[in-house]
N, C-alpha and C positions, 0 to 999 in steps of 0.2 A: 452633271448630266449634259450632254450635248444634243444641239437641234440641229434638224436638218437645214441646209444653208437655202433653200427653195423658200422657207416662209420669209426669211428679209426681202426678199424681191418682191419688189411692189405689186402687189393683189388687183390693181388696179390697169395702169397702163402695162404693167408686165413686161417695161423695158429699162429698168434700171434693178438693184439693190439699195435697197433702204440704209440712210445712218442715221446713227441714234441722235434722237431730236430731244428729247426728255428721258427723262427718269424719277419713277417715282415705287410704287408697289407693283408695278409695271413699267414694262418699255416701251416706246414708242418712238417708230422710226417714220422718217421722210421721205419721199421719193424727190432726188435731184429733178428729175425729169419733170413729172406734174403735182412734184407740190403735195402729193396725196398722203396724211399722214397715220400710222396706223399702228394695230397692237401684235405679235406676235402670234401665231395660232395655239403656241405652248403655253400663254397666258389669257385663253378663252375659258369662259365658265361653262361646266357640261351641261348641257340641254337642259336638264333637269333643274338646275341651280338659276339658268339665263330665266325659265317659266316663273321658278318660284321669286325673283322681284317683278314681272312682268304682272301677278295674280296680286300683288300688292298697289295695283295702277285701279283708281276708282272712277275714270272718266267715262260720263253717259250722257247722251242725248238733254237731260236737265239738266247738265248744270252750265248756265247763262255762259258763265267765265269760261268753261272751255269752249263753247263755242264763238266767243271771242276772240280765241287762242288760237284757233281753225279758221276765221277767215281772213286771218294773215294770208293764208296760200287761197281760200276756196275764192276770194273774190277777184283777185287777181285771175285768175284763172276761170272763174265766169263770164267775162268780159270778154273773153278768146272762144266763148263757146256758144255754137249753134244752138237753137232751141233743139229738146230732147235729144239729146246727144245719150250716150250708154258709155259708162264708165266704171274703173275697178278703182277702190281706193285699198291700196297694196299695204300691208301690216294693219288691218284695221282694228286689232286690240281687243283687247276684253269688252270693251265696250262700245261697240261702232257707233259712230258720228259723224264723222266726215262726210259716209255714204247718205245719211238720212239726209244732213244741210242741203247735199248735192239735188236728193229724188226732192227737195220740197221746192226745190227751183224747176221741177219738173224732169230731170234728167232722169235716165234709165242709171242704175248701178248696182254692180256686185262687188263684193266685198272678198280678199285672202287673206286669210294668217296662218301660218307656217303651226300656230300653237291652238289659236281659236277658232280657225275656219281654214283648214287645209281641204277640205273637200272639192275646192272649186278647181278646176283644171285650166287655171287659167293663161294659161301657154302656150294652149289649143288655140285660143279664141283672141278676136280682136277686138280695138273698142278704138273711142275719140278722143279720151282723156284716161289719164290714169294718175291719181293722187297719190302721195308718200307723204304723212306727216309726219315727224320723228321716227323715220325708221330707216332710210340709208345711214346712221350713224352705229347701226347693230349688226350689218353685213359683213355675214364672214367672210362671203365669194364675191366681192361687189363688181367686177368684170364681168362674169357669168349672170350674177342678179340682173345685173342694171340692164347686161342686154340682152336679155331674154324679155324684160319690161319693154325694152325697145323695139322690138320684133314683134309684138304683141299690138301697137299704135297701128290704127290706117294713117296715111296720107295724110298731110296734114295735122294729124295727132297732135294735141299736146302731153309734156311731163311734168308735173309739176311736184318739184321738193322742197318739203320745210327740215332744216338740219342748222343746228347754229353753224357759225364759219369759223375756221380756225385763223386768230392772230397769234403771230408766233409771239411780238413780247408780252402777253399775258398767258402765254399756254400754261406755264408752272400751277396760276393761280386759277386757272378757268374750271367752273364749277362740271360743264360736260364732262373731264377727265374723271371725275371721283365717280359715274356712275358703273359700275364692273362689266356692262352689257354693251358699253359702247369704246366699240374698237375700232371704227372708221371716223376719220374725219375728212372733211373734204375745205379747202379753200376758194375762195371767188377763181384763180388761175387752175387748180382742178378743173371747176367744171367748165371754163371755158378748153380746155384741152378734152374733155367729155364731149362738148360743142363739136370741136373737131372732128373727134371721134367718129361722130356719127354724123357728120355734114349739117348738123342742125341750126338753124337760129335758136340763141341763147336769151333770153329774156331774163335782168336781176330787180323783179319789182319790190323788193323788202330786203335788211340785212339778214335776213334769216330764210328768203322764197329766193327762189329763181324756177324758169318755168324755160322747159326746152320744146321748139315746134318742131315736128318733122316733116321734113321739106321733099323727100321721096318716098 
């Protein structure tokens, strides 16, 4: 079977073609340009397949340890924010979290997911922060995603993502690969070329957070 040669070009900056970086029960290719590495769209899981391990995900407001897990990103990203500030926490999962940590520091927030809270329209509207915990790593448009989240920021906005980072000598062995739902990967020199992208100050306060300001 033959694919079309449009999915090796990178999804991302949309200025090179991807070479194959890995292989495993998948492919996964590289963008010369920024480093962005990524899955094929002919080896994505249908919607229906991507929900049913997403409904297998038990994280809620109790349990101590994910909220641990979350303020890798929420506190770094607290420090950057006005008091009641109004914020979307973007893929916010079967079990939202993120958002509550954020309202009990007082902030205003809503919450989207493409699976468990698509109702919000939130493309329309603007806010001062907007959170991604583990979910730019499940983007199947991540050019279009990311900057549409972009466009969305006032002035001054922050973004703030939590996503492991890709090193290439342990890609073979790196446990983010086995999960079937995750086909973006992004490296430190990604999102500094994201940085660019969008004229931003880049902020990496964790190996796993980095938090982008917008500057117009």
């Amino acid at each position: 079977m033959t694919y079309s040669l449009e999915e090796y070009n990178c999804p991302l900056c949309k200025l090179a073609k991807g070479t194959l970086f890995h292989q495993d029960k998948r492919n996964y290719y590289r963008c010369p340009n920024c480093e962005f590495v990524f899955v094929p769209q002919h080896q994505f899981l249908s919607s229906s397949e991507e929900k049913a391990v997403y409904d297998q995900h038990e994280n809620s407001p109790d349990d101590q340890r994910y909220r641990e897990f979350l303020s890798r990103l929420m506190i770094p990203m607290q420090e950057l924010l006005p008091p009641n500030s109004n914020g979307l926490d973007f893929g916010s999962g079967p079990g939202p979290t993120l958002s509550v940590m954020f309202e009990e520091l007082g902030h205003q927030m809503e919450i989207y997911d493409p699976f468990y809270a698509p109702e919000n329209n939130y493309s329309a509207k603007h806010y001062d922060f907007i959170s991604t915990s583990e979910v730019v790593e499940h983007l199947h448009e991540p050019r279009e995603e990311l900057d549409r989240l972009w466009a969305c920021l006032n002035p001054n906005g922050i973004l703030g993502i939590m996503t492991k980072r890709v090193v290439p000598e342990s890609f073979a062995t790196w446990h983010y690969i086995r999960d079937p739902t995750h086909v973006s990967f992004f490296s430190l020199n990604t999102f500094q070329w994201l940085a660019k992208h969008w004229q931003a100050e880049l902020m990496v306060p964790g190996s796993d957070v980095v938090i982008f300001r917008k500057n117009v």
